[in-house]
N, C-alpha and C positions, 0 to 999 in steps of 0.2 A: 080360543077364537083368534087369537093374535096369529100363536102358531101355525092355524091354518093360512093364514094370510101370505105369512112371509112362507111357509112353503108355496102357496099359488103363486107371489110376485117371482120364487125363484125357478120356479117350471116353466115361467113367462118367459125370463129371461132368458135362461139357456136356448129354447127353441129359438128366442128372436136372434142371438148371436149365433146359431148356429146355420140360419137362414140366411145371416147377412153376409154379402159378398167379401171374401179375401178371412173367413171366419169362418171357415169350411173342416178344418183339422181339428181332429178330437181334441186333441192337447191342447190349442187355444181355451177350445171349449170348458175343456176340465177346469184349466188357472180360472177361466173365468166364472165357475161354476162356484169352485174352491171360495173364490176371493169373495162373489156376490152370498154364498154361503157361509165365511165368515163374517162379513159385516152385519149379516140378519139376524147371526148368534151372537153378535154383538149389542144389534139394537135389542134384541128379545131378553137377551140377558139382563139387560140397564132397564127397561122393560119390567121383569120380571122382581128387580130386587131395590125399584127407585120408588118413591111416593113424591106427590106433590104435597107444597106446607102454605098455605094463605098467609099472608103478611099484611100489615096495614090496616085501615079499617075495612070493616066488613068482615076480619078473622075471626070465621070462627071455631070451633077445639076440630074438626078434621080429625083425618086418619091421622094412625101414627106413622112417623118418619123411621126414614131406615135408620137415622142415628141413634134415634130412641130405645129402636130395638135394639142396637149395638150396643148400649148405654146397660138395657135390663140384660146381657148375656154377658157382658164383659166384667172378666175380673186378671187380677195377676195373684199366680200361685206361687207358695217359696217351698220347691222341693229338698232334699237331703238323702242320699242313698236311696231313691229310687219311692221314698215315702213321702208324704204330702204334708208338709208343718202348719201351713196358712195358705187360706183361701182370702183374697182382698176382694172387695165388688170393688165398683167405681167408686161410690158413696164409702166405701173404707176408706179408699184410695183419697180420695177429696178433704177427710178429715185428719188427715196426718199433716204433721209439721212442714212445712214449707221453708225453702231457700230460694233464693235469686240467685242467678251466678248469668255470667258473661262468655257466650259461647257461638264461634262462626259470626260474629257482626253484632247480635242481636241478643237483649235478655230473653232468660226461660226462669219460670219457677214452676217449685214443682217438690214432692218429698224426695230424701235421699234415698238413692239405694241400700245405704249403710241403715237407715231409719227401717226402710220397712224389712231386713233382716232381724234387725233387735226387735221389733214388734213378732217377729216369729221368734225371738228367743235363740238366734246364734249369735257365737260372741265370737265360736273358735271355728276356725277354716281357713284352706287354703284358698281355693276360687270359685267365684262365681260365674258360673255361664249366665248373661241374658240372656232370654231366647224371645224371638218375636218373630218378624217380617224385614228383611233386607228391602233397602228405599224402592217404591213403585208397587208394593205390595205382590211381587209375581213369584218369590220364593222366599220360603222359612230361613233364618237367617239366627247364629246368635255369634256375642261378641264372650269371649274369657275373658276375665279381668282376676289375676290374683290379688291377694289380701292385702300386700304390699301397695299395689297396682291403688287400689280402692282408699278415695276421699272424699270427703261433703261438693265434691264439684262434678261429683256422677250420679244426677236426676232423673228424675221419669215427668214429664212435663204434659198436663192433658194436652191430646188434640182437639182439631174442629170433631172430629169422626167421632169424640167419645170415647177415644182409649187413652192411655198415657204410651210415650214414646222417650226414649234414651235421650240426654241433650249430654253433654261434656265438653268445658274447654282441651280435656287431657284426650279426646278420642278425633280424628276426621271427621265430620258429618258425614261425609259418605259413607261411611262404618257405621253409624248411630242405629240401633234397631228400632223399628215403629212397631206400634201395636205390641210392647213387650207383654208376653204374656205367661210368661215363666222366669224365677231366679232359681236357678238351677244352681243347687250350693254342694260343693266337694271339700 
């Protein structure tokens, strides 16, 4: 239903700017075809993958939320030559040991990365790729850190979204991966 909409509101539009004076050349038309057909895949999308959550009184248990859902799919894996050692849900993730450390202005806790290796049973390696999402979530993203590299002050800290993400005083934020969802161990 929706879809039909926003293709009608966009069939609208292009005819109206293509009618409208000094908006006569395709090419206008196009960008503006383009651009009114991105934001609609835009709102259709958020649309498509947002829920609403009642708060206050009068809530009552409502659909589920997309964090919720993020919550029951999300886990972080510790791979090894290409093999799978540990699957963590969130609720694994949640029951492991926690630090505090001081990173970018602001405390994070969270477990170590060193924690949830020894919970898969490595001791010996050179490095670990994280691997997640580079900040803004628009591309896969992982950081190397060798063994050397690797101390109690390189965490996986929950977010609002329901995943754990990278914090370190020893890395840039703008480096830190979110939604880590793989230790890629070499």
């Amino acid at each position: 239903m929706l879809s039909k909409l926003i293709l009608t509101v966009l069939v609208i539009l292009s005819l109206f700017m293509v009618s409208m004076p000094g908006c006569a050349g395709s090419e206008k038309t196009a960008t503006t075809t383009n651009a009114a057909t991105s934001a609609a895949l835009t709102i259709s999308t958020q649309a498509a993958t947002s829920t609403s959550t009642k708060t206050g009184s009068g809530a009552g248990t409502g659909t589920a939320t997309a964090a919720s859902n993020t919550a029951a799919s999300y886990g972080i894996k510790v791979t090894q030559n290409g093999k799978t050692l540990l699957n963590l849900s969130l609720a694994d993730i949640d029951k492991l040991t926690t630090v505090t450390i001081s990173a970018d202005g602001s405390s994070y806790t969270g477990p170590t990365i060193l924690s949830i290796l020894s919970k898969a049973g490595i001791t010996d390696f050179t490095k670990v790729n994280i691997v997640g999402f580079a900040k803004g979530r628009l591309a896969t993203a992982e950081l190397p850190v060798t063994k050397a590299e690797l101390n109690d002050k390189y965490i996986v800290r929950r977010t609002n979204q329901n995943t754990y993400s990278l914090a370190s005083p020893d890395v840039p934020s703008n480096n830190w991966i979110i939604d880590v969802n793989e230790l890629r161990v070499e």
